[in-house]
N, C-alpha and C positions, 0 to 999 in steps of 0.2 A: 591212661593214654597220654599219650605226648600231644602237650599243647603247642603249635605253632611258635607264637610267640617266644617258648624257649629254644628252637631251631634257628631263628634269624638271629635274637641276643646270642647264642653261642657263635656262630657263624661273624655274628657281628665283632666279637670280643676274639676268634683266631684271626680277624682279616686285618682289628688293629696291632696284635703282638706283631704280625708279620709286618707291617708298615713300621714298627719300631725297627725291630729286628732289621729291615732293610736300609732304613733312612740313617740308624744309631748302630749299627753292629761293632764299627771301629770303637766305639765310644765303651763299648759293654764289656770288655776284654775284663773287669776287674771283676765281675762274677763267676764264682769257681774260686776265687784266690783271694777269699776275705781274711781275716784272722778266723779262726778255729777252725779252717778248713784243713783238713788234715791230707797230707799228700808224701808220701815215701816214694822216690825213687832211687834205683840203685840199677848195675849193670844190666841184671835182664827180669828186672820186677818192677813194676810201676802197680802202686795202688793209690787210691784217692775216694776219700772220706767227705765231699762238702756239707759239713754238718752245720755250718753258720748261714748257706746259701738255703739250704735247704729249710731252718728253720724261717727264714724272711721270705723265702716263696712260700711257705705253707702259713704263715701270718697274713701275709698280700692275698694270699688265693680265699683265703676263712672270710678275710673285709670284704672283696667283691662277692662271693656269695650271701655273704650279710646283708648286702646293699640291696643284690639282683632279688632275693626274697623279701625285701621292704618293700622295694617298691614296685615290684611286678606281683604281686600277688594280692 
């Protein structure tokens, strides 16, 4: 059963992304377009590979559920 407590922390953790997201959005324009991100465009094909985005968001997301099972549980 879902414990409360992890309802508000998640709640709590989408209502700061958004507050970045709104206060910093101009500032974020450089994710998506690190090095090893991989992006082909040509006349009528666009594809896009963020494999270096994606590894630092899947690093950042692994630390805060580290953190959120230290110390909530």
């Amino acid at each position: 059963m879902v414990n409360g407590k992890y309802i508000i922390a998640a709640g709590l953790i989408i209502v700061l992304i958004g507050v970045i997201i709104y206060f910093f959005g101009d500032k974020l324009t450089w994710i998506g377009r690190l090095p090893g991100d991989i992006r082909i465009e040509k006349e009528n094909l666009k594809i896009f590979f963020p494999i270096t985005t994606m590894l630092i968001a899947s690093i950042l997301l692994n630390a805060v559920i580290w953190l959120f099972k230290k110390y909530f549980n």
